[in-house]
HTML snippet that shows the backbone in 3Dmol.js (N, CA, C, O; Angstrom):
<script src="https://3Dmol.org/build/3Dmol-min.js"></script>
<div id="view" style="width:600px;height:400px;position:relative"></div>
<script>
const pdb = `
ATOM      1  N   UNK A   1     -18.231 -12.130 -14.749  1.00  0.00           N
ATOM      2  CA  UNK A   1     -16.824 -11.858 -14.398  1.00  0.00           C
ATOM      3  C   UNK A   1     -16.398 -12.738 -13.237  1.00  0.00           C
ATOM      4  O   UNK A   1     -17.037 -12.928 -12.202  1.00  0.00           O
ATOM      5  N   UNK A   2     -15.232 -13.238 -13.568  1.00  0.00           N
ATOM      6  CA  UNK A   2     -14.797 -14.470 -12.060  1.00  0.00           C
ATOM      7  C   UNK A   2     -13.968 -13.681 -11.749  1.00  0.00           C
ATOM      8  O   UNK A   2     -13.077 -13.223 -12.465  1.00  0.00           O
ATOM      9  N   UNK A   3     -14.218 -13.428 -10.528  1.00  0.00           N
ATOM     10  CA  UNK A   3     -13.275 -12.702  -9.147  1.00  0.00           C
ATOM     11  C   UNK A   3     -11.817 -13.764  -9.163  1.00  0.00           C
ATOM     12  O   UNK A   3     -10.887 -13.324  -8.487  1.00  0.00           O
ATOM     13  N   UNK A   4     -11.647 -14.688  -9.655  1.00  0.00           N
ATOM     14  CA  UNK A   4     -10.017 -15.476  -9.829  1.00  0.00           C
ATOM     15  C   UNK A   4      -8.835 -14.888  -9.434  1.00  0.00           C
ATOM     16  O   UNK A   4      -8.005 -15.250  -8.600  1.00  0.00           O
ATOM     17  N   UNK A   5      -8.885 -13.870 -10.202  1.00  0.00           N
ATOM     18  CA  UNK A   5      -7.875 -12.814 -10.413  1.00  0.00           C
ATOM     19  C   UNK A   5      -7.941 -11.464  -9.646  1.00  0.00           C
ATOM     20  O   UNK A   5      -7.039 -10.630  -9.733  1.00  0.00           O
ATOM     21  N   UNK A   6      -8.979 -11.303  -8.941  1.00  0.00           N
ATOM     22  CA  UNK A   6      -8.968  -9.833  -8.058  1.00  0.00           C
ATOM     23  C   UNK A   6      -8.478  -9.830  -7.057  1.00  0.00           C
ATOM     24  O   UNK A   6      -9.029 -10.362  -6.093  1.00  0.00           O
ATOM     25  N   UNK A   7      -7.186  -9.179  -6.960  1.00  0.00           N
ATOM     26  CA  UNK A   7      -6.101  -9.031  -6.218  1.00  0.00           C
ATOM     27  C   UNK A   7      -6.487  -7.920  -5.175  1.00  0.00           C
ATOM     28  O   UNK A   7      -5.930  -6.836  -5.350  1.00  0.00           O
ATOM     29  N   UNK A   8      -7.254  -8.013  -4.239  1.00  0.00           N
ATOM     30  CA  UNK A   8      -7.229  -6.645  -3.125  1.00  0.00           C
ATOM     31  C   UNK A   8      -7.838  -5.801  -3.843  1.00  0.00           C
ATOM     32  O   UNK A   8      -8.946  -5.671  -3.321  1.00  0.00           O
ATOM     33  N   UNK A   9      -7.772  -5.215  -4.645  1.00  0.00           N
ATOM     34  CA  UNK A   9      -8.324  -3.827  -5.359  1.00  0.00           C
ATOM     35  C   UNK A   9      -9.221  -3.728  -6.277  1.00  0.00           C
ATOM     36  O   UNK A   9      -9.294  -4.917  -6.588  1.00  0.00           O
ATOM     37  N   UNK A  10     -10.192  -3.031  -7.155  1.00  0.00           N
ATOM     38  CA  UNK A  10     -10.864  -3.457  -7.870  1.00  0.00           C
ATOM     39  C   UNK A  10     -10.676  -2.633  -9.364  1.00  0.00           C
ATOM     40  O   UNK A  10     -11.203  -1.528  -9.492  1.00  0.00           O
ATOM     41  N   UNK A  11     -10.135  -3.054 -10.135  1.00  0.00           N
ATOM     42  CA  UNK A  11     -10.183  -2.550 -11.483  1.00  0.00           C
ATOM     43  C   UNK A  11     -10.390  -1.105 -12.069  1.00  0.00           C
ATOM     44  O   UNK A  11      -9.825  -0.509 -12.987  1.00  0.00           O
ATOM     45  N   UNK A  12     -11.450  -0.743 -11.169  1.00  0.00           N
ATOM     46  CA  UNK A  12     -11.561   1.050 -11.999  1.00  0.00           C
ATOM     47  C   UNK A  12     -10.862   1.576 -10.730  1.00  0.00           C
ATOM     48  O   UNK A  12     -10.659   2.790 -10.754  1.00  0.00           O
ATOM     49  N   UNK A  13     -10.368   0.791  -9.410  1.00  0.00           N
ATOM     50  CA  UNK A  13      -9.365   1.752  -8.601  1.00  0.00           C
ATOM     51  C   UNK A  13      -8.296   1.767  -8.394  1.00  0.00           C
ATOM     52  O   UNK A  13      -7.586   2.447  -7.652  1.00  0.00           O
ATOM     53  N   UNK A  14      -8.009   0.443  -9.536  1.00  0.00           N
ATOM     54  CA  UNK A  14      -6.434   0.303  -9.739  1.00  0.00           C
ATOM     55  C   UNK A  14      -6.319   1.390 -11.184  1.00  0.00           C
ATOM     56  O   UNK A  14      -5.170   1.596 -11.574  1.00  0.00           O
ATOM     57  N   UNK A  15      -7.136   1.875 -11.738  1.00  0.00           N
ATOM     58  CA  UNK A  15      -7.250   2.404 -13.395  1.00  0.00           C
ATOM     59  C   UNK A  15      -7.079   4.227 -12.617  1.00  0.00           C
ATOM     60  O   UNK A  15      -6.237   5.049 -12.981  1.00  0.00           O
ATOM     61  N   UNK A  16      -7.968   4.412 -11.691  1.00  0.00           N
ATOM     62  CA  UNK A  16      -7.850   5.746 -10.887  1.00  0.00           C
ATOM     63  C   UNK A  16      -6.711   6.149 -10.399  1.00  0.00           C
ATOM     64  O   UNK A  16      -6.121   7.183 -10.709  1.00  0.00           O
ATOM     65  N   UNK A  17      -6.226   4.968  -9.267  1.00  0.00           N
ATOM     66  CA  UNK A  17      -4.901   5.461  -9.232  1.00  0.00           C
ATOM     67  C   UNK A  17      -3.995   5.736 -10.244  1.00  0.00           C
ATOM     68  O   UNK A  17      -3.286   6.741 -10.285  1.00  0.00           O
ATOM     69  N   UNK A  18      -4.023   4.703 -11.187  1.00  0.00           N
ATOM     70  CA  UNK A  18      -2.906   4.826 -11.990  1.00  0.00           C
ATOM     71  C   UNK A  18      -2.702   6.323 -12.895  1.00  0.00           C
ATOM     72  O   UNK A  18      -1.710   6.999 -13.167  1.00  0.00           O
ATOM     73  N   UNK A  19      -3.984   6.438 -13.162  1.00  0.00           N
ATOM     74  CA  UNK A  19      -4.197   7.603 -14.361  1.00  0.00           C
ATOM     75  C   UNK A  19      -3.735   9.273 -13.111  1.00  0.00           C
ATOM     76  O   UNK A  19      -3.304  10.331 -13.570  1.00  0.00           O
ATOM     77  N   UNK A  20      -4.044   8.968 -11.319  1.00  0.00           N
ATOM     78  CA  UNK A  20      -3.396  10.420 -10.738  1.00  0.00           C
ATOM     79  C   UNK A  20      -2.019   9.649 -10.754  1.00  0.00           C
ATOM     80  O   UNK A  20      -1.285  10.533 -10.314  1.00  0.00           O
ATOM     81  N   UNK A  21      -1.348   8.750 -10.944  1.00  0.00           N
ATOM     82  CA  UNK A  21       0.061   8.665 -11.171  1.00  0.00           C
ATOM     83  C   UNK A  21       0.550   9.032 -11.944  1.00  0.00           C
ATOM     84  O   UNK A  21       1.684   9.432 -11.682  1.00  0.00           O
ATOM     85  N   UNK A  22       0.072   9.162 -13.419  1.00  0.00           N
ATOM     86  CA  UNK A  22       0.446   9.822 -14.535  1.00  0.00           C
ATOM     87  C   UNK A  22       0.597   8.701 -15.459  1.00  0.00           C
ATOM     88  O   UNK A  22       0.925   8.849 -16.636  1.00  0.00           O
ATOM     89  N   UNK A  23       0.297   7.336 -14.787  1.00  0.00           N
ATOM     90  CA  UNK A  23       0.718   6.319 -16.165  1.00  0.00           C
ATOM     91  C   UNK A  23       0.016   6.548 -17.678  1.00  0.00           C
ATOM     92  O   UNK A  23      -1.180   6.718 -17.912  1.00  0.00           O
ATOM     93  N   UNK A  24       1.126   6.499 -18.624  1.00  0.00           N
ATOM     94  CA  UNK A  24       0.485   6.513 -19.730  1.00  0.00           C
ATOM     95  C   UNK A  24      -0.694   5.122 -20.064  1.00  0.00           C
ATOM     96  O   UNK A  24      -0.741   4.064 -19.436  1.00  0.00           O
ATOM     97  N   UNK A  25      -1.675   5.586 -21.379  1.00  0.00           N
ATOM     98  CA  UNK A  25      -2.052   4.070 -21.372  1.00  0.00           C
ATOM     99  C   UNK A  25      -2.754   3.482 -20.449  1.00  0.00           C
ATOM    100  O   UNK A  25      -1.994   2.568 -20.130  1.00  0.00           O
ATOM    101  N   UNK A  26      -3.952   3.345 -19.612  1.00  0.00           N
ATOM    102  CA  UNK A  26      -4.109   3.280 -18.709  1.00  0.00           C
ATOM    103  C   UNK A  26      -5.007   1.975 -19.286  1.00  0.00           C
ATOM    104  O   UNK A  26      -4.899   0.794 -18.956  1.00  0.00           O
ATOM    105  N   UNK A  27      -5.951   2.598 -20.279  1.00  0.00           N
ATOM    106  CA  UNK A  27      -6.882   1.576 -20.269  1.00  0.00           C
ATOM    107  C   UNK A  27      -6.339   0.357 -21.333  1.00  0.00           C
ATOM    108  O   UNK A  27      -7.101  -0.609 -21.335  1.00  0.00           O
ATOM    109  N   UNK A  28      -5.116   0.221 -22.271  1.00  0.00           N
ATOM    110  CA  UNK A  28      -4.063  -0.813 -22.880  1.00  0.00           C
ATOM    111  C   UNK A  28      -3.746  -1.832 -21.864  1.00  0.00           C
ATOM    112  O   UNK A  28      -3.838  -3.049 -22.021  1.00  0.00           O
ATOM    113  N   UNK A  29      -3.350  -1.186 -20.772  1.00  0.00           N
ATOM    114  CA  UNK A  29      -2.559  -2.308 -19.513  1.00  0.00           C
ATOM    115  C   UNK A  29      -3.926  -3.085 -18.813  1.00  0.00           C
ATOM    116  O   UNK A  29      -5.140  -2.889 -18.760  1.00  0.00           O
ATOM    117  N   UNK A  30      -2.942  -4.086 -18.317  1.00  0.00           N
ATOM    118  CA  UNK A  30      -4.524  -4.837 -17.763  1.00  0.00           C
ATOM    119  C   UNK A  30      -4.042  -4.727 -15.796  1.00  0.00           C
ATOM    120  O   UNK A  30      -2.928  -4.257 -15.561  1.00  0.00           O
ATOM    121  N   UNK A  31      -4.625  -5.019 -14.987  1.00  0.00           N
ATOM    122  CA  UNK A  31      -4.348  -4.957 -13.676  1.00  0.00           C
ATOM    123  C   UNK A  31      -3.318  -4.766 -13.700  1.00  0.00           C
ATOM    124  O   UNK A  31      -2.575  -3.797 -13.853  1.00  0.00           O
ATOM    125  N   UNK A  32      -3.230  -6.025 -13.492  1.00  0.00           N
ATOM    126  CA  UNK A  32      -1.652  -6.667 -13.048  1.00  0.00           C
ATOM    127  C   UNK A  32      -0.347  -5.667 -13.556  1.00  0.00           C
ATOM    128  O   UNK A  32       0.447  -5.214 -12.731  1.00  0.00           O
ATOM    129  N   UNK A  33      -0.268  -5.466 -14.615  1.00  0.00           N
ATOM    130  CA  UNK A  33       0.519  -4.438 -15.093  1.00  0.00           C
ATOM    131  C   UNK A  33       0.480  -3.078 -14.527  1.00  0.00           C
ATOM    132  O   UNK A  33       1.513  -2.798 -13.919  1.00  0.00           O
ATOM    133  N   UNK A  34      -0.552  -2.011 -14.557  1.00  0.00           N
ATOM    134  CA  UNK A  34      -1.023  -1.335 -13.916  1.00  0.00           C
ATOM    135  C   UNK A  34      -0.428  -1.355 -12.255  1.00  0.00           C
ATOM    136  O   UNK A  34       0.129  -0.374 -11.762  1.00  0.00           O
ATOM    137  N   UNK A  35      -0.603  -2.340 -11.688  1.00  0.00           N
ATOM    138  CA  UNK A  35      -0.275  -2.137 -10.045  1.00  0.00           C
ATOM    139  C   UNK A  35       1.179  -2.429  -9.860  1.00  0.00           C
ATOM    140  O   UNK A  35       1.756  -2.068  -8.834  1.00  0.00           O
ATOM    141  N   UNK A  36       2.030  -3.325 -11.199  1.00  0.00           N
ATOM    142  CA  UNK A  36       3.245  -3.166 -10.626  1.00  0.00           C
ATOM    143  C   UNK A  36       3.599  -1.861 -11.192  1.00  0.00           C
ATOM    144  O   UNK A  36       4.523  -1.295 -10.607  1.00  0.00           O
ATOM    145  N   UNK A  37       3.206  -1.397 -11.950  1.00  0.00           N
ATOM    146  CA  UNK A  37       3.844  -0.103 -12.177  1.00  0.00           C
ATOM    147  C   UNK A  37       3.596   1.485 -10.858  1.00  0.00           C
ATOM    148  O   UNK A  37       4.246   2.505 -10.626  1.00  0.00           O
ATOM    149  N   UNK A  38       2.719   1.071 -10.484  1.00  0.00           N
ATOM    150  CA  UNK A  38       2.124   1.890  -9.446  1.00  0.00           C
ATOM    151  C   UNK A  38       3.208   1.409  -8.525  1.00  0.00           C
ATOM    152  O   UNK A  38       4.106   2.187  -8.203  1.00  0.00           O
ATOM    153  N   UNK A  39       3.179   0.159  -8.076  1.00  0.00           N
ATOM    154  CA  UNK A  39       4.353  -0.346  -7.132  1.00  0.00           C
ATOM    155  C   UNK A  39       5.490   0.248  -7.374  1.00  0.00           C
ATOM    156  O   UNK A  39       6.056   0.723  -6.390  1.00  0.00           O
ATOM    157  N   UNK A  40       6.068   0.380  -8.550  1.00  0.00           N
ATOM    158  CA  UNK A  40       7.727   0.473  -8.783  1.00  0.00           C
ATOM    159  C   UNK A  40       7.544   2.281  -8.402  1.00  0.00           C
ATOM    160  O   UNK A  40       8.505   2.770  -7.808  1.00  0.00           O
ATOM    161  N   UNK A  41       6.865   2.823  -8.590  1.00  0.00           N
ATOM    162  CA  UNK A  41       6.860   4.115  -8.538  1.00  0.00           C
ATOM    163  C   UNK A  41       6.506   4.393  -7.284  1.00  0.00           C
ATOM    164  O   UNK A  41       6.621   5.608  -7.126  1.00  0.00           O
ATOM    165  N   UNK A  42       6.166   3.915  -6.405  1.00  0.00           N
ATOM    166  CA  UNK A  42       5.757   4.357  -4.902  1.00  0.00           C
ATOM    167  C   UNK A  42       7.343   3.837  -4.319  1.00  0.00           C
ATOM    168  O   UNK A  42       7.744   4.196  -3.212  1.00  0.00           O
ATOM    169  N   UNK A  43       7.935   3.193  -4.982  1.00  0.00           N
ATOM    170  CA  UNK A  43       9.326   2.822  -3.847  1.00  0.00           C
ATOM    171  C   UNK A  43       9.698   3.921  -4.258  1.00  0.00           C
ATOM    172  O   UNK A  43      10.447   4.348  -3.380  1.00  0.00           O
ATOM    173  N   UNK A  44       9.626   4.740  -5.168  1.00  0.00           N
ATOM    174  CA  UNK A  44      10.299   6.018  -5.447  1.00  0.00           C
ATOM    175  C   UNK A  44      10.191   7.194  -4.738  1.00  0.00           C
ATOM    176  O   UNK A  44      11.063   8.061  -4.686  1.00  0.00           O
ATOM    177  N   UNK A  45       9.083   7.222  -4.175  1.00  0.00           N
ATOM    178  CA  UNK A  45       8.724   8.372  -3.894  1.00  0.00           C
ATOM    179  C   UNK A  45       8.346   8.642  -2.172  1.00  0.00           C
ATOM    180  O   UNK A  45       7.819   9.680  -1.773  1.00  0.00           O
ATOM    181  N   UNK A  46       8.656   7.725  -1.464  1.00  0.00           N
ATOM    182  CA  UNK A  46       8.575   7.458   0.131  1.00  0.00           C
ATOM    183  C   UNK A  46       7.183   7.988   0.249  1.00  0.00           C
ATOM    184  O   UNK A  46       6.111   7.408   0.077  1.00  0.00           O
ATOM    185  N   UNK A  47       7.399   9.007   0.525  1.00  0.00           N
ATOM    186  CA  UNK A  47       6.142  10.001   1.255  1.00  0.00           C
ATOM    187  C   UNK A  47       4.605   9.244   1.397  1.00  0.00           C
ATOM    188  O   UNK A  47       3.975   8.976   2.420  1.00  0.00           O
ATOM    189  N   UNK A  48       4.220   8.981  -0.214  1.00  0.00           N
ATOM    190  CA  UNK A  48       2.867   8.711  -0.188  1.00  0.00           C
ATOM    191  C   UNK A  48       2.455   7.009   0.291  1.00  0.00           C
ATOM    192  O   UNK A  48       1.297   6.599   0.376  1.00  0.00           O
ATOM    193  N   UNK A  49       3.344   6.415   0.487  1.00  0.00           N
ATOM    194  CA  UNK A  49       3.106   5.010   0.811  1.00  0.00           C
ATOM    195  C   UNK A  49       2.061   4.688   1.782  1.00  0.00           C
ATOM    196  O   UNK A  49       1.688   5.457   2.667  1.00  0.00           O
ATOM    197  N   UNK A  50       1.700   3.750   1.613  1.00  0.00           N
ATOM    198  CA  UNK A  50       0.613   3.331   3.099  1.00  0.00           C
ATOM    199  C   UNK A  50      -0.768   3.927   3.145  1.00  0.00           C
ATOM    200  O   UNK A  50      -1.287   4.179   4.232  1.00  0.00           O
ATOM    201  N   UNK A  51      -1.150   4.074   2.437  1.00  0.00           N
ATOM    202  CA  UNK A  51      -2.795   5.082   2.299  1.00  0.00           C
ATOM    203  C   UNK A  51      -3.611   3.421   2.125  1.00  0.00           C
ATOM    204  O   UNK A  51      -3.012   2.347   2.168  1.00  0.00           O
ATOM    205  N   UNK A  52      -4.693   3.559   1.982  1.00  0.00           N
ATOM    206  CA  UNK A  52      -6.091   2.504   1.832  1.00  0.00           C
ATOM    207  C   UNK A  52      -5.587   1.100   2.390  1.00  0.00           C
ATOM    208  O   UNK A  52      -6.239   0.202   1.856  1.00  0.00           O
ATOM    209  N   UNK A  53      -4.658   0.626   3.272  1.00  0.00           N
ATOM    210  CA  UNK A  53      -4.148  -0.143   3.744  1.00  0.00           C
ATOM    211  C   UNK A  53      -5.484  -0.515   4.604  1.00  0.00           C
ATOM    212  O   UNK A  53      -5.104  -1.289   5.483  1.00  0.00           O
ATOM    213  N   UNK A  54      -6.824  -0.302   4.718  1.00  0.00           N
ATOM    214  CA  UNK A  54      -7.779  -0.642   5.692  1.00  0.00           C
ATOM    215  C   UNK A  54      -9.000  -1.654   4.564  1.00  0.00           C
ATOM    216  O   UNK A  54      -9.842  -2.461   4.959  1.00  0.00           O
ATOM    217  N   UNK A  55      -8.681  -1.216   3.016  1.00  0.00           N
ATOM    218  CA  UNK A  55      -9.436  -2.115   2.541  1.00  0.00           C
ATOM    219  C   UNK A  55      -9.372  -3.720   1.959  1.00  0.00           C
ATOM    220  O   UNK A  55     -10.205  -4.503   1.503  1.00  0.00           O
ATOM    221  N   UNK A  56      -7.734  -3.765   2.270  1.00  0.00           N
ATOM    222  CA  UNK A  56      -7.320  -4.983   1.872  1.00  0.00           C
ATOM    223  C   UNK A  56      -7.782  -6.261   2.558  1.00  0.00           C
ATOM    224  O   UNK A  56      -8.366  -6.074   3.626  1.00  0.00           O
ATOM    225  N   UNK A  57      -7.624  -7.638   2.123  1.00  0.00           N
ATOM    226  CA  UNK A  57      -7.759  -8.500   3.765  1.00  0.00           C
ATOM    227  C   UNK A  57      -7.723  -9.788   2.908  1.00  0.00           C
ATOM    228  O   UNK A  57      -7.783 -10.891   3.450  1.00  0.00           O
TER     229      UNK A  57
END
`;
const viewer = $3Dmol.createViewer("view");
viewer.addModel(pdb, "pdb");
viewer.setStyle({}, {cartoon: {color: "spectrum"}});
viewer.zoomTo();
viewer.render();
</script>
């Protein structure tokens, strides 16, 4: 697997979040899809923003 494409997060914890978000389809979407959808839905919702902000870099 080439790390190319690993954006900050890693695949089964972009798939975790997504699935306590409620996205349908979880394992159809590939990352990238997956995190903007997580994205568009956190501008929605204020509150939960800003969590694991310590593993990025």
């Amino acid at each position: 697997m080439s790390d190319r494409n690993v954006r900050s997060v890693r695949t089964g914890e972009v798939q975790q979040r997504a699935r306590e978000a409620g996205i349908q389809d979880v394992e159809a979407k590939n990352k990238g899809q997956l995190l903007d959808e997580l994205n568009a839905r956190q501008q929605g919702d204020g509150g939960r923003g800003g969590g694991g902000g310590g593993r990025r870099r």
